[in-house]
LUMMAR-730754 format. One line per field, with one value per residue (C-alpha): residue number from 1; residue in three letters; x, y, z. Coordinates in steps of 0.1 Angstrom, whole numbers, plus 5000, padded with zeros to 4 digits. Layout:
% LUMMAR-730754
bamar NUM, ...
vexmi ala, ...
xx X, ...
yy Y, ...
zz Z, ...
This chain:
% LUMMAR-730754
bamar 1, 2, 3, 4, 5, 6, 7, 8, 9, 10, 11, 12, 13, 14, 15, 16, 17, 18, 19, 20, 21, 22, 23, 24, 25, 26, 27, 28, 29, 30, 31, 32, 33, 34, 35, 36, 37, 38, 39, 40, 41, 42, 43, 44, 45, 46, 47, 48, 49, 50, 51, 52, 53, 54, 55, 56, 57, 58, 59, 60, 61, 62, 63, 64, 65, 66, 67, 68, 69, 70, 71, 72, 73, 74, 75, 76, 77, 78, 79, 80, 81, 82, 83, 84, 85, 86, 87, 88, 89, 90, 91, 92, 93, 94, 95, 96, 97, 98, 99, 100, 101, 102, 103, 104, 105, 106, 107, 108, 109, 110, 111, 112, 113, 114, 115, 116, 117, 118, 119, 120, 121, 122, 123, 124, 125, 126, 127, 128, 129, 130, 131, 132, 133, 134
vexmi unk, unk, unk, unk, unk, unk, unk, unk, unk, unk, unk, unk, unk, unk, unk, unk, unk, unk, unk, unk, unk, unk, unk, unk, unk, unk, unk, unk, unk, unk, unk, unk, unk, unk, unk, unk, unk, unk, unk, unk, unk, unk, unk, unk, unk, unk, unk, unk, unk, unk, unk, unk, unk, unk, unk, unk, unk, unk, unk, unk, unk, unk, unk, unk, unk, unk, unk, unk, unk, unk, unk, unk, unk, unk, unk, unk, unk, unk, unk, unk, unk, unk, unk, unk, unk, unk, unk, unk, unk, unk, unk, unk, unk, unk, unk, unk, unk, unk, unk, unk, unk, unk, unk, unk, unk, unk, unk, unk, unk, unk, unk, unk, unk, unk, unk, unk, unk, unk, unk, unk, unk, unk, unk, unk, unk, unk, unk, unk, unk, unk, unk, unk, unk, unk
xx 5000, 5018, 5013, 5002, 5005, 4975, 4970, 4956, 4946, 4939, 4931, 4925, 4908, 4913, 4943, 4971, 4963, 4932, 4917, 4930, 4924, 4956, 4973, 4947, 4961, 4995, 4990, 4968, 4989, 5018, 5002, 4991, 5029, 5037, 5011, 5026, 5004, 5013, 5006, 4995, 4978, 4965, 4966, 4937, 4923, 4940, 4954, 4984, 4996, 5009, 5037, 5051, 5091, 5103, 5073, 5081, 5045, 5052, 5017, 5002, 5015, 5040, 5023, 5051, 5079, 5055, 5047, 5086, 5090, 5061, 5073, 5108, 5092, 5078, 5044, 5038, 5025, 5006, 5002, 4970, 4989, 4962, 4953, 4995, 4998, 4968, 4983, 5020, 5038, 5047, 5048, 5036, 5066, 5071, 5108, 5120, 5083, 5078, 5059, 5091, 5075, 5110, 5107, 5125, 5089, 5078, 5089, 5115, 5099, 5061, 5051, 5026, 4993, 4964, 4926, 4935, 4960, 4938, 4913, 4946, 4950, 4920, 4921, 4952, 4939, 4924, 4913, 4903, 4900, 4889, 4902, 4886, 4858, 4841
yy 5000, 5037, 5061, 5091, 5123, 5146, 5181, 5209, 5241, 5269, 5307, 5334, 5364, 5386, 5407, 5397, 5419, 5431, 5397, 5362, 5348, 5349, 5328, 5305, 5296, 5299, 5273, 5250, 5248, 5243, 5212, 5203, 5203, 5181, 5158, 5151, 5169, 5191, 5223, 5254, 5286, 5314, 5349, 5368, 5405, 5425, 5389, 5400, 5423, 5392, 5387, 5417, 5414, 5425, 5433, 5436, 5438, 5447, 5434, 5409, 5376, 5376, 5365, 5372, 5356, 5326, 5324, 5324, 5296, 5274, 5283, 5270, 5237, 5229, 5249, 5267, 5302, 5319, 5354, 5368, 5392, 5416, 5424, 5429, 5451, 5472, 5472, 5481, 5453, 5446, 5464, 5437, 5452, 5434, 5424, 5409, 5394, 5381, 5392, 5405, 5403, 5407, 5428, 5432, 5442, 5404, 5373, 5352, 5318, 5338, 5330, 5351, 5336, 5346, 5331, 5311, 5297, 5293, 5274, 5251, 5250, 5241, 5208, 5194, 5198, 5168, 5192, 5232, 5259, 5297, 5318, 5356, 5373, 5403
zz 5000, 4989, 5014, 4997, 5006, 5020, 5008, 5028, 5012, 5032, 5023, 5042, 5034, 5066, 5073, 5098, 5125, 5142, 5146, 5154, 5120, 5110, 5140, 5141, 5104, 5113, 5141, 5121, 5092, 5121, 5133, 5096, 5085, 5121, 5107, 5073, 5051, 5024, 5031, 5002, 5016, 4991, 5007, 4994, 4994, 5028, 5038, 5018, 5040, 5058, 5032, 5046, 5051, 5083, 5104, 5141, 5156, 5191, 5209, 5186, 5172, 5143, 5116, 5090, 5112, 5112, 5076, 5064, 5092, 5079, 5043, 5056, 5067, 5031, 5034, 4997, 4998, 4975, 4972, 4950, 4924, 4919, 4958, 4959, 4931, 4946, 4981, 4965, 4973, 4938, 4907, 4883, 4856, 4826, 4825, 4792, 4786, 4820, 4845, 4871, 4907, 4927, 4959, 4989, 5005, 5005, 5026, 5006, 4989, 4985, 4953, 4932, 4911, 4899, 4915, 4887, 4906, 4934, 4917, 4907, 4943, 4954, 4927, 4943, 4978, 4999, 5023, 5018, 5048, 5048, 5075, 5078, 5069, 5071
């Protein structure tokens, strides 16, 4: 019998500070990773802002600091390319006929897709959860 792998997909829609939504991903997708799934979370609308490099929130959990840990651990992050673009994160710059989405505003290994990409996502996934609303 092959052990196959499980997929988890998760997106949130909230952004990483002024509610809980955001830890309550971090630690499930913690304990998802422990578990041996395969982790791939699409950051959507003002959940962007967690893709942030170098936050240093000073009273509420570190949701950036998290998400480059989990991303160290094998968890694939998706970041929605038009809610960055609006929110200036990346340009979206054409460079040499490809979309060029390098900037030192955004965690290393984030990855940027359109919903396009999320519906992708949400194929390969065994599991899907929705953090945030409004």
């Amino acid at each position: 019998m092959v052990n196959q792998q499980k997929t988890l997909g998760v997106m949130i829609i909230s952004p990483p500070f002024g509610n809980q939504y955001a830890d309550h991903m971090c630690r499930t997708i913690s304990r998802a990773l422990d578990k041996g799934y395969r982790v791939e979370i699409f950051l959507y609308g003002d959940s962007v802002h967690a893709q942030m490099n170098a936050q240093r929130p000073k009273t509420f959990y570190p949701v950036g600091k998290v998400l480059k840990e989990l991303i160290d651990r094998g968890a694939v992050v998706y970041s929605c390319e038009i809610c960055s673009i609006a929110r200036g994160y990346i340009s979206g710059e054409l460079k040499d006929g490809k979309k060029d989405y390098s900037s030192t505003k955004v965690i290393e290994g984030v990855q940027f897709t359109t919903i396009f990409g999320f519906a992708e996502m949400l194929n390969r996934a065994d599991k899907v959860v929705c953090f945030g609303g409004s």
